[in-house]
C-alpha positions as CSV (number, residue, x, y, z in Angstrom):
1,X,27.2,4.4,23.5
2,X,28.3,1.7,21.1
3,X,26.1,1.0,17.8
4,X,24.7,-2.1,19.4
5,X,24.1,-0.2,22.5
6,X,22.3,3.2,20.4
7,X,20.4,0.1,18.2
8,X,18.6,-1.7,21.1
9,X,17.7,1.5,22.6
10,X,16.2,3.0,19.2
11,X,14.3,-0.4,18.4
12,X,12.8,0.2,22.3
13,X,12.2,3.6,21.2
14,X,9.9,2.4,19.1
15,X,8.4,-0.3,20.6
16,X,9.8,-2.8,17.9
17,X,10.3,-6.4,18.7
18,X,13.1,-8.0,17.1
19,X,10.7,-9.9,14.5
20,X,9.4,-6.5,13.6
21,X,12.1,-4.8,13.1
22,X,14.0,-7.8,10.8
23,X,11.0,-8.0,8.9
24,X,10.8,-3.6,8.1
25,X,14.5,-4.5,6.9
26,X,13.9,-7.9,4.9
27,X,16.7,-9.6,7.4
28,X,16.5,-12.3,9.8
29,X,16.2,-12.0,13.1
30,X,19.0,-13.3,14.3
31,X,20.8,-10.7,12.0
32,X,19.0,-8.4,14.3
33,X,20.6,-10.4,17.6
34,X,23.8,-10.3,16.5
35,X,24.0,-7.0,15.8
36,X,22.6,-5.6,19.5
37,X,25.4,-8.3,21.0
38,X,28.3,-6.7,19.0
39,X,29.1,-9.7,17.3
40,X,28.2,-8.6,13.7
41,X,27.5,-5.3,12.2
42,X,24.8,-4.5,9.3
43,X,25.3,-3.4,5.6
44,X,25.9,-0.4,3.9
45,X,22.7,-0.5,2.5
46,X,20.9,-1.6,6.2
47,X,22.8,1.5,7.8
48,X,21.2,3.5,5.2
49,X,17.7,1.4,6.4
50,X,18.2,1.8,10.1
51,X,18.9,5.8,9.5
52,X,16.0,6.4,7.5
53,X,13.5,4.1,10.2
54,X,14.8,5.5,13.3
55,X,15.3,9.4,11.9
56,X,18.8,9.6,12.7
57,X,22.3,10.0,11.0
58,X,24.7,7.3,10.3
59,X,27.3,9.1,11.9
60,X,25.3,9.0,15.0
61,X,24.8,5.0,14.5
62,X,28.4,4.2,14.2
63,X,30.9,6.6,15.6
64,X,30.5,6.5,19.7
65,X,31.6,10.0,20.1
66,X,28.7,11.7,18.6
67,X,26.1,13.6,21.0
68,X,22.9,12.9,21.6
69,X,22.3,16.2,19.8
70,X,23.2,14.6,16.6
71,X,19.7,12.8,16.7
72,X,18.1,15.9,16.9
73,X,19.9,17.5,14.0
74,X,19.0,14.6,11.7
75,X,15.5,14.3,12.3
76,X,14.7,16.0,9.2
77,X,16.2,13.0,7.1
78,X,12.3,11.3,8.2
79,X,11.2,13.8,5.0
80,X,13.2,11.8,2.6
81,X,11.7,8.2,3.7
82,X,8.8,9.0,1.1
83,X,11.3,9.0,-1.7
84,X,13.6,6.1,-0.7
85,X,12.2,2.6,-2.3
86,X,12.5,1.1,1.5
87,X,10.1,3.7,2.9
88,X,6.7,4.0,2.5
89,X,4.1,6.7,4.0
90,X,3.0,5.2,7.2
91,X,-0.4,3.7,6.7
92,X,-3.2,4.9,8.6
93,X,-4.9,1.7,7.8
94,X,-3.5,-1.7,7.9
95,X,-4.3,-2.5,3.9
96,X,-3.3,-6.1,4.0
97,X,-5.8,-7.3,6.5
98,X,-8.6,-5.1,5.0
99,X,-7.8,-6.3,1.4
100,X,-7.0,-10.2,2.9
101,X,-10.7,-10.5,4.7
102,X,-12.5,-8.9,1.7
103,X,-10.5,-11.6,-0.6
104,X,-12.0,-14.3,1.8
105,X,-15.3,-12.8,1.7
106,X,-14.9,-13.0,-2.5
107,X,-13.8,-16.9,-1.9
108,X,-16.9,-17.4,-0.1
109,X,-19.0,-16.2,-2.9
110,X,-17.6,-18.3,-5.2
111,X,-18.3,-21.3,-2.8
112,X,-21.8,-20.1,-3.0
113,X,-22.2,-19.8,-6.5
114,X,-20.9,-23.4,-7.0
115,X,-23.1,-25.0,-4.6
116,X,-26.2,-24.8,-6.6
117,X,-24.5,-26.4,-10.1
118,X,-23.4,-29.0,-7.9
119,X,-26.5,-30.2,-5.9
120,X,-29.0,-29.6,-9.0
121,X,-27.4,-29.4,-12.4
122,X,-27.3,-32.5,-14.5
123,X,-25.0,-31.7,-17.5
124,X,-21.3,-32.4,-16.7
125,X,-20.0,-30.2,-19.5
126,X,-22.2,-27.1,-18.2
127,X,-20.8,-27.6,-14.6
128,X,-17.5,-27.9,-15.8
129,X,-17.5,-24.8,-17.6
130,X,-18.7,-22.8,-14.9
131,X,-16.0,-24.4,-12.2
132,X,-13.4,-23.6,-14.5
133,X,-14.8,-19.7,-14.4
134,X,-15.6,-19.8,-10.2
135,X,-11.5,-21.5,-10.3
136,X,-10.1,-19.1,-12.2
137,X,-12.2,-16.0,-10.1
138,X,-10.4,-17.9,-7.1
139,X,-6.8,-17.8,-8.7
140,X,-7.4,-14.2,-9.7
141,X,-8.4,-13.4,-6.0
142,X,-5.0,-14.9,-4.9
143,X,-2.9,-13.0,-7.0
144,X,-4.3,-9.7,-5.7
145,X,-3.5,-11.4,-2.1
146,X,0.3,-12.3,-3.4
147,X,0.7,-8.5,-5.1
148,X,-0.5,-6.3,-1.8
149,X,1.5,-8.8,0.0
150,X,4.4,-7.8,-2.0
151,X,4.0,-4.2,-1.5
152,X,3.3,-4.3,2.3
153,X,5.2,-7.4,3.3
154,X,7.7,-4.6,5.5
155,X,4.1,-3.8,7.6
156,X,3.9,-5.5,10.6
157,X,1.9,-8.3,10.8
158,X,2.1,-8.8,7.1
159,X,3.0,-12.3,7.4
160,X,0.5,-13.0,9.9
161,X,-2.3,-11.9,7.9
162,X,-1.2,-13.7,4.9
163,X,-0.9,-17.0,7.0
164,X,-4.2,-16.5,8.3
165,X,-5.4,-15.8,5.0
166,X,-4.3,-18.9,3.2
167,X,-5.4,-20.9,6.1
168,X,-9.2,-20.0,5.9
169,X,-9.6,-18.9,2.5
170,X,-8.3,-22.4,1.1
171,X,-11.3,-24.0,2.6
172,X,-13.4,-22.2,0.0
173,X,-11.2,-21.8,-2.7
174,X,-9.9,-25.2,-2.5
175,X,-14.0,-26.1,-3.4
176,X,-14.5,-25.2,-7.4
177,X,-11.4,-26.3,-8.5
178,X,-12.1,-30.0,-6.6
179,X,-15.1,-29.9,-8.3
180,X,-14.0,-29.4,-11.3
181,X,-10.9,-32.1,-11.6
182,X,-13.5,-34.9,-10.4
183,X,-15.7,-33.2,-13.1
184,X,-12.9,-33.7,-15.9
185,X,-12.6,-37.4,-14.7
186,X,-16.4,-38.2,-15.2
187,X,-16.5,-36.3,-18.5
188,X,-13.5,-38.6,-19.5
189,X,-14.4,-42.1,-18.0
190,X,-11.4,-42.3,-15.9
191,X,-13.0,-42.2,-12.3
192,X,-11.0,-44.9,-10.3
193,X,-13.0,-44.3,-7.3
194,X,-16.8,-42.5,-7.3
195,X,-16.5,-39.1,-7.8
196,X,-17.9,-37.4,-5.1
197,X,-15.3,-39.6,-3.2
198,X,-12.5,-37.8,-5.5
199,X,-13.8,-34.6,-5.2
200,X,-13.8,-34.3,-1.1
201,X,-10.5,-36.5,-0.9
202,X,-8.9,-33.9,-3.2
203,X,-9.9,-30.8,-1.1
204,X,-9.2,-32.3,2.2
205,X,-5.7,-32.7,0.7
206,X,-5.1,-29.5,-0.8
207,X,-6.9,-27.7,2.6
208,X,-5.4,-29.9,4.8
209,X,-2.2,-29.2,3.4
210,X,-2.0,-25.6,3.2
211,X,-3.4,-24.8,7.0
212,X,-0.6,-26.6,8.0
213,X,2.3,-24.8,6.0
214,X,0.0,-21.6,6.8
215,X,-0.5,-22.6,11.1
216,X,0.5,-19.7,12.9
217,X,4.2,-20.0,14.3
218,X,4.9,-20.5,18.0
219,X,6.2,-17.5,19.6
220,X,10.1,-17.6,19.6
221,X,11.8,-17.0,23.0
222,X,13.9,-13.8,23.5
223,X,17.0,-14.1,22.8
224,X,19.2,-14.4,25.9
225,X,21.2,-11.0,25.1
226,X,17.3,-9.4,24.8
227,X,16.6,-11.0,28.9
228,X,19.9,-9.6,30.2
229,X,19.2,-6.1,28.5
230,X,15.6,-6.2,30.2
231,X,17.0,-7.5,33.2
232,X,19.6,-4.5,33.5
């Protein structure tokens, strides 16, 4: 076998899409496509990648004379994945959802805390205060979101959960820190329109605008090399 040929049947050996297996690499897709059709071949560094994910030598993945054997033999190199800064232990648990729901849960707190100083306190200047505290728990909440992202964005899924994050977490989030700019604009006389009016146009905005960068993405049809492989 060729290296596309040995790279399609190691991704099925895994039961890796295309998608999955571009995003454990940080590569596109199509990268992937091109190099199952033969018409492009990876990096140094992805050879490297590919040897440590699939547990096989990169003699194996590019010279077409090597035996099957050869796989074998190199199984132990899945002990140095640990060390490598592309491998990480495999996770029993997937840490990005777990960490992204209890993040929404925190968001939803915060929502609840501001309700109160909005329906019954009077002073502006008080409210304001705690907004800007409930706004910057929010933002602090988000950060945490971005840094797991960052270390598990090679996971599967990773990007799904963080879409699905942003998309119903900005609906509370999105609540203090409305409050608090039509706040500012009372406390400073410079309401153009009533406040309340402000407040909800502002967070319909920003919500609005970030469940549709954050919708989920239509499935992408497989690639036509990918049907004549299945149909083989």
């Amino acid at each position: 076998m060729n290296f596309s040929e040995k790279l399609y049947s190691l991704r099925k050996s895994k039961n890796l899409s295309q998608d999955e297996l571009a995003e454990k690499l940080g590569v596109s897709r199509q990268a992937i496509s091109r190099w199952e059709m033969g018409t492009a071949e990876p990096s140094a560094q992805n050879l490297i990648e590919l040897s440590n994910l699939f547990g096989v030598s990169i003699d194996y993945l590019l010279k077409d004379n090597v035996a099957q054997e050869s796989k074998e033999n190199a199984a132990g190199t899945e002990n140095v994945q640990a060390s490598t800064s592309f491998s990480k232990p495999k996770q029993r648990y997937d840490m990005l959802f777990i960490v992204s729901v209890a993040l929404i849960v925190c968001h939803v707190i915060g929502v609840l805390n501001s309700l109160p100083i909005f329906l019954f306190v009077v002073s502006i200047s008080f409210a304001i205060v705690i907004w800007s505290l409930i706004s910057i728990f929010h933002i602090i909440n988000i950060v945490i979101l971005e840094l797991v992202y960052r270390y598990y964005k090679k996971e599967p899924h990773a990007k799904a959960h963080r879409r699905r994050y942003y998309r119903i977490s900005v609906w509370f989030f999105a609540f203090s820190p409305s409050l608090l700019l039509s706040g500012l604009i009372v406390y400073f006389g410079i309401a153009p329109i009533g406040v309340i009016s402000f407040a909800f146009l502002f967070y319909f905005i920003i919500c609005g605008t970030v469940t549709f960068l954050f919708r989920n993405k239509r499935p992408k049809a497989q690639d036509l090399d990918e049907e004549t492989k299945e149909n083989s």
